[in-house]
C-alpha positions as CSV (number, residue, x, y, z in Angstrom):
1,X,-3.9,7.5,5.8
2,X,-5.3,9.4,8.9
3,X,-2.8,11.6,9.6
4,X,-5.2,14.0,9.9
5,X,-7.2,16.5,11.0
6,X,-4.1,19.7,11.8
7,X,-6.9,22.5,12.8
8,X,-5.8,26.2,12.2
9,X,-4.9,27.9,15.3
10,X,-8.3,30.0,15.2
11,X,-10.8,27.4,13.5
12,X,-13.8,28.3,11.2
13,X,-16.0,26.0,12.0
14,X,-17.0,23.7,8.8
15,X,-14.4,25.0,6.8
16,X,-12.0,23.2,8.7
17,X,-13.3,19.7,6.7
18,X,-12.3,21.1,3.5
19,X,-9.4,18.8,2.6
20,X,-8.0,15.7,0.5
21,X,-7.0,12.5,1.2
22,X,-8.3,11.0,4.3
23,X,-9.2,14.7,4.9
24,X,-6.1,16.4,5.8
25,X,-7.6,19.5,7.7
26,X,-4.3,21.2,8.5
27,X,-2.9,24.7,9.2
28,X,-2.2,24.3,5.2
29,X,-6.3,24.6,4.6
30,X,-7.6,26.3,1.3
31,X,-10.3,26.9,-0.5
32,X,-10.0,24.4,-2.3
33,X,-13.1,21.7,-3.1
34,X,-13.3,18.3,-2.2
35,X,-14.5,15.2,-4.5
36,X,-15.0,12.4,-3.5
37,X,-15.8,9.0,-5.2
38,X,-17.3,5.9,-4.8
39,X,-16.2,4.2,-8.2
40,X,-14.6,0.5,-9.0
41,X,-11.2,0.5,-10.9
42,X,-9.3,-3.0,-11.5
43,X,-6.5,-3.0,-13.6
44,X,-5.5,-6.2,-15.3
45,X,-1.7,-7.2,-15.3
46,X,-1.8,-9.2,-18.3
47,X,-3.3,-6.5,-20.9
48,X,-1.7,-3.4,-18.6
49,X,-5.0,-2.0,-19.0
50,X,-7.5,-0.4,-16.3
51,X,-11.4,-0.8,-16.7
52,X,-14.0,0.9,-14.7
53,X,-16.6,-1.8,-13.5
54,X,-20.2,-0.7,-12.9
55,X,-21.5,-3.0,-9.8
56,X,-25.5,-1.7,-8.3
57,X,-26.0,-0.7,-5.1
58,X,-22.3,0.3,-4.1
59,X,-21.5,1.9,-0.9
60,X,-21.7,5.5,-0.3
61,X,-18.8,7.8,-1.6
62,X,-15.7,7.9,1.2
63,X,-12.4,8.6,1.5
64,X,-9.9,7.1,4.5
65,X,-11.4,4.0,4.8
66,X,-10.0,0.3,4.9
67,X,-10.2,-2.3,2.4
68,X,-9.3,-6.3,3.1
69,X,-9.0,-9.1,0.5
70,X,-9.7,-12.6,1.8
71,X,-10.1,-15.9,-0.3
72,X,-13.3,-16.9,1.1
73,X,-16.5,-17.3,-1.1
74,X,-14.7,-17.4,-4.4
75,X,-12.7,-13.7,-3.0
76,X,-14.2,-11.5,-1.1
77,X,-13.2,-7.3,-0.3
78,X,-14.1,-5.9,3.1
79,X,-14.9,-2.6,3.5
80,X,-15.1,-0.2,6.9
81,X,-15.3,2.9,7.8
82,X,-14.1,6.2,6.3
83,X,-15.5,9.8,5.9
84,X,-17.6,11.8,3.6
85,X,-17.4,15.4,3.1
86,X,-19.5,17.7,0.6
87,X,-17.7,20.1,-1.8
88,X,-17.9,23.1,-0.1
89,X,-17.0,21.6,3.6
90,X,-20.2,22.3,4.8
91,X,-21.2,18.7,5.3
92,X,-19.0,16.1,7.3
93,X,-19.6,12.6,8.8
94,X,-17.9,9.5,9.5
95,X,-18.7,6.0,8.2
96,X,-18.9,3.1,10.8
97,X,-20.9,0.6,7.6
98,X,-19.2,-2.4,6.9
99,X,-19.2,-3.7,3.2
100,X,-18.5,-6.5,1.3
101,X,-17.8,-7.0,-2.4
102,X,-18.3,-10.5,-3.3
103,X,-15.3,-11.2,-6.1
104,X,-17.3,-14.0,-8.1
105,X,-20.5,-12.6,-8.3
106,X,-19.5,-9.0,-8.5
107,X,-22.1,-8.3,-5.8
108,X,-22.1,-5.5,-3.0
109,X,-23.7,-6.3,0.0
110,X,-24.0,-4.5,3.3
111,X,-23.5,-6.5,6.4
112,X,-25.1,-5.3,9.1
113,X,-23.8,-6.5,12.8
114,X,-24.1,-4.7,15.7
115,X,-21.4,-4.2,18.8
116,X,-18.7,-2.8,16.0
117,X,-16.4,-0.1,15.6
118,X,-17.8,3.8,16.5
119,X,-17.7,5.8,13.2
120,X,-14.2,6.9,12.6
121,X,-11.4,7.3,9.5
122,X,-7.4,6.4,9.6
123,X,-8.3,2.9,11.1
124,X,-6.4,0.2,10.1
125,X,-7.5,-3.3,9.6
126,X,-5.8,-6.9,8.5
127,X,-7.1,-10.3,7.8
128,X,-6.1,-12.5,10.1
129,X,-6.7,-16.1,10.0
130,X,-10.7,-16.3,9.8
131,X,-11.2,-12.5,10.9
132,X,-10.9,-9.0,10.2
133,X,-8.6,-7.1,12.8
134,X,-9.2,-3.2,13.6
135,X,-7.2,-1.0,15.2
136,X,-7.0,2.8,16.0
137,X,-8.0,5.8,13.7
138,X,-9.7,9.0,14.5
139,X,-13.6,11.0,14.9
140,X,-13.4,15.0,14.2
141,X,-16.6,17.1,14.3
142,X,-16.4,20.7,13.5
143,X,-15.8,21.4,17.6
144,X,-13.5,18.5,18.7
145,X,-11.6,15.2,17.5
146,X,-10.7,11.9,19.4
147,X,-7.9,9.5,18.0
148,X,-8.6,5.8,19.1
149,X,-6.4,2.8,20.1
150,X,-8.8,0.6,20.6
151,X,-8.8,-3.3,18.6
152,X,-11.5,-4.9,17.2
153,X,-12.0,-8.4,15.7
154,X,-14.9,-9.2,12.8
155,X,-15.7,-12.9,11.9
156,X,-15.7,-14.1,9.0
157,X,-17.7,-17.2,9.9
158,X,-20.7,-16.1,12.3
159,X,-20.4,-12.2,10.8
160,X,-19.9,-11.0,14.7
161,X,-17.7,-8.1,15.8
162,X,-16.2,-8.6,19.3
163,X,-14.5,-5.8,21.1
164,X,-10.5,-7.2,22.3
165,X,-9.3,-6.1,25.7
166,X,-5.8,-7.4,24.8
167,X,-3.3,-7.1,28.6
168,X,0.3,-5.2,28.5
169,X,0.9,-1.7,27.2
170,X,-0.3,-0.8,24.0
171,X,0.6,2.0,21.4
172,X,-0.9,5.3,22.4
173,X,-4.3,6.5,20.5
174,X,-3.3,7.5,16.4
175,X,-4.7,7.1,13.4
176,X,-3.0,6.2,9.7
177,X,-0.1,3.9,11.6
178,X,1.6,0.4,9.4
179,X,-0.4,-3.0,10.2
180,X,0.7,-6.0,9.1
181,X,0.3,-9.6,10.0
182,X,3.6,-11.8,10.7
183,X,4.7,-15.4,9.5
184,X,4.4,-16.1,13.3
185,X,0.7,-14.7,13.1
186,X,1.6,-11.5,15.5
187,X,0.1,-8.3,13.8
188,X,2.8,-5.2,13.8
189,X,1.7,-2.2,14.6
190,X,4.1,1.0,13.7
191,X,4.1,5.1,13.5
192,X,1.0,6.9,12.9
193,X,-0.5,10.1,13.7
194,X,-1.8,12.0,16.7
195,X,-2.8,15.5,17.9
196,X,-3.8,16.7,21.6
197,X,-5.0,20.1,22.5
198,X,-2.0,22.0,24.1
199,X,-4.1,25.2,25.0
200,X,-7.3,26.6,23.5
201,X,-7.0,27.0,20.2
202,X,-3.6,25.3,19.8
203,X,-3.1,21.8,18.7
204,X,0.0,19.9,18.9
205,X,0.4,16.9,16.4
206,X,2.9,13.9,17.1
207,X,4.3,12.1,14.4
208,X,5.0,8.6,15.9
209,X,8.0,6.2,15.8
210,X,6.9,3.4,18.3
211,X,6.5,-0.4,17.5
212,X,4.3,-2.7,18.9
213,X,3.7,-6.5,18.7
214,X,-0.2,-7.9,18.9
215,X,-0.4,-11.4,19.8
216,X,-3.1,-14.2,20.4
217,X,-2.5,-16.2,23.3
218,X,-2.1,-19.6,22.7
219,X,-4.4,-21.7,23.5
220,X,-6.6,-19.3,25.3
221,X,-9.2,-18.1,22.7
222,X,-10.3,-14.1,22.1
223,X,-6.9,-13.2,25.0
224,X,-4.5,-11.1,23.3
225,X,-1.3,-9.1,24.9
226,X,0.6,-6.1,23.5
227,X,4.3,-6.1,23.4
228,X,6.2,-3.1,22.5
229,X,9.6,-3.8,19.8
230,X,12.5,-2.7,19.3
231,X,13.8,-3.2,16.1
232,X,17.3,-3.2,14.8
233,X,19.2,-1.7,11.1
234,X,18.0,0.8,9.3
235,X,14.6,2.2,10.5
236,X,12.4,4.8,8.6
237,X,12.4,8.6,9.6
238,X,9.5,9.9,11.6
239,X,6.5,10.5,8.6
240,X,2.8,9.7,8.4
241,X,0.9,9.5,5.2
242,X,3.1,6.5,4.5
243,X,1.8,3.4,2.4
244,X,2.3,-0.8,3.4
245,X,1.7,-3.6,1.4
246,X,3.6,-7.1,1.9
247,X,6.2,-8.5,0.1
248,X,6.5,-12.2,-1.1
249,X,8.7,-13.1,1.2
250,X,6.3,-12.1,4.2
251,X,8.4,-9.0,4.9
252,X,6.5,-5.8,5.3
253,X,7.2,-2.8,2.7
254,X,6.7,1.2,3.6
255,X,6.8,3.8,0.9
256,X,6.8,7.4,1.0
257,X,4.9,9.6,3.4
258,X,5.4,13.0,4.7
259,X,7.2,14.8,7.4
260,X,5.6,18.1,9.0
261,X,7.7,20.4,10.4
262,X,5.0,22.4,12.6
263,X,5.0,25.4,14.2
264,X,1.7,27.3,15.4
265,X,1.2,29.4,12.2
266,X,2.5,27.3,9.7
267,X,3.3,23.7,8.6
268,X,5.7,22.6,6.2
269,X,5.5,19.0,5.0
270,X,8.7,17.3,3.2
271,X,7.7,14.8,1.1
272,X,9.2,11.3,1.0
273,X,9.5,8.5,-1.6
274,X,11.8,6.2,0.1
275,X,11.3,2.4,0.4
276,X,12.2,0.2,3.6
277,X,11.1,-3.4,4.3
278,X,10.7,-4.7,8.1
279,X,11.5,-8.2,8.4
280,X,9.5,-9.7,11.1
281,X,11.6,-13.1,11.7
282,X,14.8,-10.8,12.3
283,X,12.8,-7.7,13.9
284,X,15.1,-5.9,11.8
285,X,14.2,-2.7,9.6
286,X,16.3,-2.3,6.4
287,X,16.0,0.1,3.5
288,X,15.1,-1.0,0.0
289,X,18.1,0.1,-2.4
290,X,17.3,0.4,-5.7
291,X,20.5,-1.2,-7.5
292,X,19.6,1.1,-11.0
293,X,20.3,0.1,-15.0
294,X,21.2,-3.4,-15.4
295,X,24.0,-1.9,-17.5
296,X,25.9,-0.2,-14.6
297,X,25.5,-3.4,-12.5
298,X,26.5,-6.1,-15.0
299,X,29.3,-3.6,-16.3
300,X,31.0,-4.2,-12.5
301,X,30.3,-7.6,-12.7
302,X,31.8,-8.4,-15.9
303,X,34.8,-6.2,-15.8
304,X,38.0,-8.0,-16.6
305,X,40.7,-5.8,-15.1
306,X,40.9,-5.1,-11.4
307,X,41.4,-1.5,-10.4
308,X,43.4,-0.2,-7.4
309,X,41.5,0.6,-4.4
310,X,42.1,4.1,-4.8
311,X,40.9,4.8,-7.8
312,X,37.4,2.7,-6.7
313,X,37.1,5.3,-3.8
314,X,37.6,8.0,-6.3
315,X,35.4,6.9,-9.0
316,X,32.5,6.3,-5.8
317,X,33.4,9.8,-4.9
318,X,32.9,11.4,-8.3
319,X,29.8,9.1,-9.1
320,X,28.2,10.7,-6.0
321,X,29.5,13.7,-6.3
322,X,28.0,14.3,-10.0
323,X,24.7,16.6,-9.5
324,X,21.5,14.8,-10.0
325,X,18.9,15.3,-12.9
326,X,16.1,18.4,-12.6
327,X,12.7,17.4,-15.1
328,X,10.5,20.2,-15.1
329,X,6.8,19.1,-15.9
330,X,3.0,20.4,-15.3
331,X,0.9,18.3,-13.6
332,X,-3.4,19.7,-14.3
333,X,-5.2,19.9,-10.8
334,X,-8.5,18.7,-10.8
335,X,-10.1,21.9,-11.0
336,X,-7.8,22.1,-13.9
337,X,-5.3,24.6,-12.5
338,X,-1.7,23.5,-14.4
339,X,1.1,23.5,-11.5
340,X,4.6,23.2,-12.6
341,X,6.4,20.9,-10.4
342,X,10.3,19.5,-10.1
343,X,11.6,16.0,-9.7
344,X,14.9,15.6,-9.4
345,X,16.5,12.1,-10.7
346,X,19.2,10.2,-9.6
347,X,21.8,10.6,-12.6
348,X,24.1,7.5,-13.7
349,X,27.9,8.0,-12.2
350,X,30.5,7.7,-14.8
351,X,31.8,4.0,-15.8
352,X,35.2,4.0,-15.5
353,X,35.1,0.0,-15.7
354,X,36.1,-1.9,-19.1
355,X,33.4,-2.7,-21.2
356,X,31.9,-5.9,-20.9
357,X,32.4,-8.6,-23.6
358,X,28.6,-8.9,-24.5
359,X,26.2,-6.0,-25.3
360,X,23.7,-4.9,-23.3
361,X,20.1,-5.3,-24.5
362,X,18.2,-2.4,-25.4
363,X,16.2,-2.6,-22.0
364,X,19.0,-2.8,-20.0
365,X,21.0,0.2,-21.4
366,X,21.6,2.9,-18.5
367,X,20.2,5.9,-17.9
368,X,18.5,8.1,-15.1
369,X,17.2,6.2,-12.3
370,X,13.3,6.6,-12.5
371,X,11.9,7.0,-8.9
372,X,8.0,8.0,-8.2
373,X,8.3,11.8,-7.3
374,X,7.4,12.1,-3.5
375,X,4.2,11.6,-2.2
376,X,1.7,10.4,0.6
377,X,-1.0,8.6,0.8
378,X,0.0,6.3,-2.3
379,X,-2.2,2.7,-3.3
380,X,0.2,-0.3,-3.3
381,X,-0.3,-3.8,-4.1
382,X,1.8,-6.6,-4.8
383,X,1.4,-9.2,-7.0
384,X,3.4,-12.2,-8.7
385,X,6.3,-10.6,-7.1
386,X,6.0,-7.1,-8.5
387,X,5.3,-3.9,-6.4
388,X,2.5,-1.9,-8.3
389,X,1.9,1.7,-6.9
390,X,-0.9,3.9,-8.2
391,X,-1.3,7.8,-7.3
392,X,-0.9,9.9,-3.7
393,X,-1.1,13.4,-3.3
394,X,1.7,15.9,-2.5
395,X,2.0,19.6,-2.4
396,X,3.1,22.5,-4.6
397,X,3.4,25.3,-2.6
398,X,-0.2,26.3,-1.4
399,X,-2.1,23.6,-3.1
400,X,-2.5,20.3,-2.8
401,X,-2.0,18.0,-5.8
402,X,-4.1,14.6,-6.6
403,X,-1.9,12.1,-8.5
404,X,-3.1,9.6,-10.7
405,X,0.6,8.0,-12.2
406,X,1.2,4.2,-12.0
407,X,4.2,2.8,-11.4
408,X,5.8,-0.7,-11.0
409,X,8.9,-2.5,-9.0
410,X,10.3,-6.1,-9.5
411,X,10.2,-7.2,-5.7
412,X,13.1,-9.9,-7.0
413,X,15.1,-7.4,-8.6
414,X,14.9,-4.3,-7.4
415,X,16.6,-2.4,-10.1
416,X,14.3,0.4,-11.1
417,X,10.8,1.5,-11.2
418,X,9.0,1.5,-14.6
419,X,6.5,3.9,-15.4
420,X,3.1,2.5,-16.7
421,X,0.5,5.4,-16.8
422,X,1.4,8.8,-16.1
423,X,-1.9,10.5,-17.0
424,X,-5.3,10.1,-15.1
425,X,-7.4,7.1,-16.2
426,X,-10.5,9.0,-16.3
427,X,-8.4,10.3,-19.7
428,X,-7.1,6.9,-21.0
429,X,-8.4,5.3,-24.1
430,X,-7.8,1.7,-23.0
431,X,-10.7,2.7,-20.3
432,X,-12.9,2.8,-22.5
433,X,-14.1,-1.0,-22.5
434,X,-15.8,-1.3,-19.9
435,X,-17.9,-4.5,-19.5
436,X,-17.1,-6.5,-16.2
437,X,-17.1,-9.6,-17.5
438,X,-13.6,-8.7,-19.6
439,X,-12.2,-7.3,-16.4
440,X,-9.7,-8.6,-13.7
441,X,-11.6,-10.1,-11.0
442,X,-9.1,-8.0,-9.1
443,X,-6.4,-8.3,-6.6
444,X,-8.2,-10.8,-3.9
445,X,-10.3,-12.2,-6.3
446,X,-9.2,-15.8,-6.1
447,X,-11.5,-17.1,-8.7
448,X,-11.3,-21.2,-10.5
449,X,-8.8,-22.7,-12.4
450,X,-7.4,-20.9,-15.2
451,X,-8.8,-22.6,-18.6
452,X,-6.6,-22.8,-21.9
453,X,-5.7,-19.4,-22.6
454,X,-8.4,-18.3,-25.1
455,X,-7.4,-14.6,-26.9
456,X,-11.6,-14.4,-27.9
457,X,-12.5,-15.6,-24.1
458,X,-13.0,-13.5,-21.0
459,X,-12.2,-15.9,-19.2
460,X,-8.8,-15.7,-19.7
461,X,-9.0,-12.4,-18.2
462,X,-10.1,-13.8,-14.4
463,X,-8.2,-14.3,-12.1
464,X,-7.2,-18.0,-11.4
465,X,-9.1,-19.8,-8.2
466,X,-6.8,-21.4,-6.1
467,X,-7.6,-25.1,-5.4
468,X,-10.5,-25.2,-2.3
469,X,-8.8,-26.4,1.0
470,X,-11.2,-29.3,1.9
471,X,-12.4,-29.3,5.7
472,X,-9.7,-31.3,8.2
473,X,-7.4,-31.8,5.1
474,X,-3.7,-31.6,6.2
475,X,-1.0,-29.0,4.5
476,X,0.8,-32.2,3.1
477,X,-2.3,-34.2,1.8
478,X,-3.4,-30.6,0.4
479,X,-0.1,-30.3,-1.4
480,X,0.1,-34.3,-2.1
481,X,-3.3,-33.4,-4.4
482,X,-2.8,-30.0,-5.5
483,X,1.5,-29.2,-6.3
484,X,1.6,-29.5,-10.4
485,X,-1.4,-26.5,-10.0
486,X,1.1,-25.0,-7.4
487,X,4.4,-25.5,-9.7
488,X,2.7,-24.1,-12.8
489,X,1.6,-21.1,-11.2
490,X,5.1,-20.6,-9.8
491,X,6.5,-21.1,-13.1
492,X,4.2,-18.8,-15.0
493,X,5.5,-16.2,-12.2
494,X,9.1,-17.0,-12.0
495,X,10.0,-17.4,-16.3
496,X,11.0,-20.5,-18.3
497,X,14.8,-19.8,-17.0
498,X,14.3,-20.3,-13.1
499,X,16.1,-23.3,-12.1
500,X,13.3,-26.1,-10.7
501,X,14.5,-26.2,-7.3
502,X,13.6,-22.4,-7.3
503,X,10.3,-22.8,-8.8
504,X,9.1,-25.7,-6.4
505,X,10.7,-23.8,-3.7
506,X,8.2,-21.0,-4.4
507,X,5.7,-23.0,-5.5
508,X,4.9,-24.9,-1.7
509,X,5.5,-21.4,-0.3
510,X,2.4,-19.9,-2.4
511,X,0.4,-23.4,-1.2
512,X,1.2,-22.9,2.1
513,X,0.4,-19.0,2.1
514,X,-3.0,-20.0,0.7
515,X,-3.5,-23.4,2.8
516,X,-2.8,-21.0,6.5
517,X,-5.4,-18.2,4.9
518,X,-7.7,-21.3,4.3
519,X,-7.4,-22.5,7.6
């Protein structure tokens, strides 16, 4: 995520490119070679299935760039930025292109506008209302390195970048930070990376902690002021590498990342897999317990004969007392090196409580709470309510691994993380179908309304569109002519059982998230 770019006390010139992900050039350099890819993946929720999608003309293979979905044109992904670097280190540049893939015509195109962002990687950049917003990230040539704080704003309309000169104290230059937009139509801006030169030779790197609040002016078009929050409850531990997506209830979600411990002949990273949410109508930070098996939890529930106090404390203390679960298990490099790694698993504490009066299902039985090993630099997305999470890279004593698992979180329930894929796709059978018109049009791609599910069609297989927002059309005479659409989607999401008032609830929340995106 941009975190990057740790030189070795006494350089080497171009080898100091040779890295992975977002090309971490660190003190924990190798010899190790880099790939880099410019391929298409979209993975469809409905068949659980990833297809590779061949498009012409794609951009040029990069790493630590920035991708942004918006509705617009049928769904639309926005591409800036990002690095290149040959195998062998020995060539190095930084992007400053700007992409788009148009969703319903499976189309690249380069858009070409001057007065943009200078080349750079570890940006960070979020739709907001009709525009793409940039902020930060970081230029290293094999002599020097700048990290940026500076905010740019794209069009969506005219296809203009402006340069934003926003008043008040901003964060400090970094690269690979959290950026999100609000319900209240602020953008967050939190953590990130830095390094400054201490002495020749010697860098010092800052892992940051600080918050800050970007804001349009009302009323006063292209002015924007920086606020700097404090949160309350439960904030995250200093890291970089860390990954953001949004929840459906407009809270922001951080997994993972890593933690250097640096010193100037060595750096020692401790790799995190933790989940917090920051909820931006509170300002509050809190962290994202996992409540494990459904058994366990509807054992408490159900039990039928209070216990003393005392023996609750007890049975806590023994439950976290008992020692946690070691799995052994070889992950293949992509040079095809095998490195034996640990995980360790949070084991089920002993139930002490009487058993309940119906039997558990077979998916609900208890057992080892699953959790993705730690990692940085993971993919996340969320959709219909579900966290999805693909990949990351960690480390295994001198070497850097490349993940390629797959895992998912129910958002509503927050129970445990099932595993989809653990093995690379590149390896997978069910990638072996590979026309794009069978395909998922993808995470943005809002494409038109879903047709009577066909099994022989492919067009059951595309995304749904959302219905078009007319020009000057009010939320309430949007959702006056478009709620059953709304209600069924909700339903579709939410499972025959949720009660109605649930269901429409969520259903004018999705309009509404759609309608402001629209406007």
């Amino acid at each position: 995520m941009g975190k990057k770019g740790k030189k070795e006390k006494k350089g080497r010139g171009a080898e100091k490119t040779a890295a992975k992900m977002e090309k971490k050039v660190s003190k924990r350099s190798r010899k190790e070679e880099t790939f880099l890819y410019n391929e298409l993946y979209i993975y469809n929720i409905r068949k659980d299935s990833w297809t590779k999608v061949e498009i012409p003309s794609p951009p040029p293979r990069r790493c630590a760039h920035q991708a942004v979905v918006v509705p617009q044109g049928g769904g639309q992904l926005w591409i800036f930025g990002g690095e290149f670097a040959s195998p062998d280190g020995e060539q190095f540049y930084h992007y400053k292109d700007l992409w788009v893939l148009h969703l319903a015509t499976k189309t690249w195109e380069q858009v070409r506008s001057p007065g943009g962002p200078s080349g750079r990687s570890g940006h960070r950049m979020v739709a907001w209302k009709r525009q793409l917003i940039l902020f930060g990230g970081f230029h290293e040539s094999t002599r020097d390195y700048i990290y940026y704080n500076d905010v740019y704003a794209f069009d969506l309309d005219t296809f203009m970048w402006s340069k934003l000169s926003p008043s008040g104290t901003g964060p400090t230059p970094r690269s690979g930070c959290q950026m999100s937009v609000t319900p209240q139509g602020s953008i967050v801006i939190y953590g990130g990376y830095s390094k400054q030169r201490v002495k020749k030779d010697v860098d010092k790197g800052t892992q940051h902690s600080d918050m800050f609040l970007l804001k349009s002016e009302e009323g006063k078009e292209g002015r924007w002021v920086w606020t700097r929050i404090n949160p309350s409850g439960t904030k995250p531990t200093p890291r970089s590498g860390f990954s953001v997506a949004m929840a459906p209830n407009s809270q922001t979600l951080l997994f993972g990342g890593v933690c250097d411990e640096e010193e100037e002949e060595s750096l020692e990273g401790d790799f995190l897999n933790d989940l917090y949410f920051y909820d931006a109508t509170k300002n509050r930070w809190f962290a994202g317990q996992l409540k494990g098996p459904k058994s366990e939890k509807r054992k408490r529930r159900r039990g039928t004969k209070a216990e003393p106090e005392g023996a609750n404390k007890q049975e806590c203390e023994e439950a976290s007392a008992q020692a946690p679960l070691e799995v052994v298990r070889e992950v293949i490099t992509e040079d095809g090196t095998v490195v034996t790694i640990k995980q360790m698993l949070t084991a089920p504490g002993p139930s002490k409580q009487p058993q309940s009066d119906e039997d558990d299902s077979p998916e609900e039985a208890g057992g080892p709470l699953v959790e993705p090993r730690p990692r940085s630099n993971a993919m996340l997305a969320v959709k219909h309510g579900r966290l999805y999470l693909y990949g990351g890279m960690f480390e295994a004593g001198d070497r850097q691994v490349t993940l390629s698992d797959f895992y998912c979180l129910d958002l509503h329930k927050k129970d445990q993380w099932m595993v989809l894929v653990e093995a690379d796709p590149d390896t997978q059978e069910w990638l072996e179908e590979t026309d794009s018109e069978d395909s998922d049009a993808g995470e943005g791609a809002e494409g038109g309304e879903e047709d009577e599910e066909d099994e022989d069609s492919s067009e059951e297989d595309q995304e749904p569109q959302h219905p078009v927002v007319t020009p000057g059309e009010q939320f309430a005479d949007y959702l006056s002519r478009t709620e059953q659409y709304w209600v069924k989607l909700a339903r579709d999401d939410a499972g025959s059982e949720a009660k109605e008032k649930r269901v429409l609830k969520e259903a004018h929340a999705m309009a509404k998230a759609f309608f402001d995106d629209s406007a």
